[in-house]
C-alpha positions as CSV (number, residue, x, y, z in Angstrom):
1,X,174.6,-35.3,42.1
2,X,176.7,-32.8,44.9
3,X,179.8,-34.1,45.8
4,X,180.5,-34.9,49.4
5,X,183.0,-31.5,50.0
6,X,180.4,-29.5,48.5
7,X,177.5,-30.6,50.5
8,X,179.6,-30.5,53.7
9,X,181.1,-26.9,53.1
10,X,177.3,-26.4,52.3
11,X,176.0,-27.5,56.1
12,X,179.2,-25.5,57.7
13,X,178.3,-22.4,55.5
14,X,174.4,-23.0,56.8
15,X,175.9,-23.7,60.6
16,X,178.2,-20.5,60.6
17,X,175.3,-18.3,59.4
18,X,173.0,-19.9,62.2
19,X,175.6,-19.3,64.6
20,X,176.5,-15.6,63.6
21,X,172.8,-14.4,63.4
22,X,172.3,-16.2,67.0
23,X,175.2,-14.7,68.4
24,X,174.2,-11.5,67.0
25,X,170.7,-11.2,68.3
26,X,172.3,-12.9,71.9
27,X,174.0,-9.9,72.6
28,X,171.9,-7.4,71.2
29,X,169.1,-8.3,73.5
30,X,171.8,-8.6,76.8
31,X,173.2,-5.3,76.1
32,X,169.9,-3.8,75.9
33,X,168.3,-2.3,78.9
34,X,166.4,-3.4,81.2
35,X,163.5,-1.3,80.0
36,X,164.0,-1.9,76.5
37,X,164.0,-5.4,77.0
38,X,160.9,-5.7,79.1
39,X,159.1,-3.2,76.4
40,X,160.0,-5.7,73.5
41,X,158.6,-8.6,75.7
42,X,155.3,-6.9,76.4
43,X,154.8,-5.9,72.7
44,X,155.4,-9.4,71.5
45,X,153.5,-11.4,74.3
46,X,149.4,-9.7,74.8
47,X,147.5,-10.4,77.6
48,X,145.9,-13.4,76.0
49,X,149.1,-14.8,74.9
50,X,148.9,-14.1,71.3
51,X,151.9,-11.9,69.6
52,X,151.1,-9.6,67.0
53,X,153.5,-6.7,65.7
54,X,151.1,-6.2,63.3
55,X,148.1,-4.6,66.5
56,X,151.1,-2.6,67.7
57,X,150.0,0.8,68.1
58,X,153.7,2.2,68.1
59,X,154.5,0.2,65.3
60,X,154.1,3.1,62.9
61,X,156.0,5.4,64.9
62,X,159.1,2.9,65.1
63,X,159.5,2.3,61.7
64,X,158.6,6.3,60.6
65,X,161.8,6.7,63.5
66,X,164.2,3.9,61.5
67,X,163.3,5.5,58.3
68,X,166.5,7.0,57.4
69,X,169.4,4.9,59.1
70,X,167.4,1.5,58.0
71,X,169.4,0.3,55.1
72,X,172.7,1.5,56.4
73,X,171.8,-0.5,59.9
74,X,170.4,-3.6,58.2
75,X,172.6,-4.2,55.4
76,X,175.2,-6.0,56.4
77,X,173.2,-8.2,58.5
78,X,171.3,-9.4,55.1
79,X,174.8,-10.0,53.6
80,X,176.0,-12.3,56.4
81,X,172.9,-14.3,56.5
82,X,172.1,-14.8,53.1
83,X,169.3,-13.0,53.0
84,X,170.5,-11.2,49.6
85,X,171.1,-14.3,47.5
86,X,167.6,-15.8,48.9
87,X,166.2,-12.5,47.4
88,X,167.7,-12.7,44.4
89,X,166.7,-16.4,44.3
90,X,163.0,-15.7,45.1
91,X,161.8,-12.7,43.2
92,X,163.6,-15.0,40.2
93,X,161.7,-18.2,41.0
94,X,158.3,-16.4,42.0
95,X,158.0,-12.8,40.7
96,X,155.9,-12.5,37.3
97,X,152.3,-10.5,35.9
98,X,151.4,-7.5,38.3
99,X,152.6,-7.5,41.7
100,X,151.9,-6.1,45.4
101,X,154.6,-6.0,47.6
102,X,153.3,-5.2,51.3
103,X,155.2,-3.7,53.9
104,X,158.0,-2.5,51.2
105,X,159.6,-0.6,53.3
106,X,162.3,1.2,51.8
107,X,162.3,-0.7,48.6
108,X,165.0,-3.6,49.6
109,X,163.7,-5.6,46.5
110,X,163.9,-3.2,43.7
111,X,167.5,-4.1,42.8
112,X,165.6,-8.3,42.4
113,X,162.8,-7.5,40.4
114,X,162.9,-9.4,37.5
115,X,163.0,-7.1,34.0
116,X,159.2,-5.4,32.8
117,X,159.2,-9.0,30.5
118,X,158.3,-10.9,33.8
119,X,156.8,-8.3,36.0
120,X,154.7,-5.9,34.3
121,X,153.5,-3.5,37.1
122,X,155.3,-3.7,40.9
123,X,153.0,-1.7,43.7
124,X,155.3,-0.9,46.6
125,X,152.8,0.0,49.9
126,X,153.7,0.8,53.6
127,X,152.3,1.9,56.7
128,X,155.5,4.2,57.0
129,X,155.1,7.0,54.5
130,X,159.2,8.0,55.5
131,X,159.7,4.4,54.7
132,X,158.6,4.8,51.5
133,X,160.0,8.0,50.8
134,X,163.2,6.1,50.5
135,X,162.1,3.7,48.3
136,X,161.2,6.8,46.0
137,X,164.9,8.2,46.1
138,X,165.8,4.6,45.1
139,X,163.6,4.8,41.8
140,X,164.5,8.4,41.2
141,X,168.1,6.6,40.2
142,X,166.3,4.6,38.1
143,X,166.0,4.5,34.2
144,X,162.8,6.3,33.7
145,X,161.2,3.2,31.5
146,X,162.1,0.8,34.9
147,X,160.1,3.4,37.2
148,X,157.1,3.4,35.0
149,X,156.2,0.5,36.4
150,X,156.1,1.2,39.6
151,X,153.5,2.5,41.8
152,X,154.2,3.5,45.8
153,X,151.2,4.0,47.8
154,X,151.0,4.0,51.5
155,X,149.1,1.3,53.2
156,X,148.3,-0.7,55.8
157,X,149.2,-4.5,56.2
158,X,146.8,-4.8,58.5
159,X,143.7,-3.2,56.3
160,X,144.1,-4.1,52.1
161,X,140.2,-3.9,51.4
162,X,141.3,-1.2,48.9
163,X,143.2,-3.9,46.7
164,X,140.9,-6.8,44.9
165,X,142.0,-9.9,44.8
């Protein structure tokens, strides 16, 4: 059973991190312009109400444009809200067999995969071919027996008809 101090530092760790990330994306949205701001609304709210990122016809563009700068811009965010250690925890838990990670990106979860034991065969896919490119340079470090495994393809989210189930 978790002692009181633990479970308390626990729920002001969890609070902090709520806080933080809220804080963060406050200000990032009130320093943006007026433009940007009224650009990110319209994308996210259609005329029929519905969001969808995933109908956006600029999505492609934006991410082939955050290529390059992506892990040096997101990686400390991940750090401060935990999103490394639920990572970790998750491909742990949940990886194992052949898997198919959509919307890769630039390979974030390499470093979690669990060892070729537990995950046989990883396919990486992404609408965003410079996206991926980065996840390349990222296996290119790896032992060549860890990149036999993998597989980078790019893909659509949206549109997986080529993959059976």
């Amino acid at each position: 059973q978790m002692s009181a101090g633990l479970r308390r530092a626990g729920v002001v760790l969890a609070g902090g991190g709520v806080y933080v990330a809220t804080v963060a994306l406050t200000y990032n949205y009130l320093t943006a312009s007026a433009a940007e701001r009224d650009r990110a609304d319209e994308r996210l709210l259609r005329g029929d109400g519905s969001s969808s990122y995933v109908n956006d016809p600029n999505r492609v563009d934006t991410f082939q444009q955050i290529a390059y700068g992506y892990d040096d811009q997101i990686g400390k965010d991940e750090v401060v809200m935990g999103i490394t250690l639920m990572r970790r925890w998750m491909m742990h838990r949940h990886a194992r067999g052949e898997l198919l990670e959509v919307g890769a990106g630039t390979g974030r979860n390499l470093p979690y995969y669990p060892g070729a034991s537990t995950v046989s065969r990883i396919v990486l896919t992404d609408v965003s071919d410079r996206m991926l490119h980065r996840a390349q340079e990222k296996l290119k470090r790896m032992p060549v027996a860890e990149r036999r495994r993998h597989e980078v393809l790019v893909a659509d989210a949206s549109n997986l008809d080529m993959y059976p189930d």
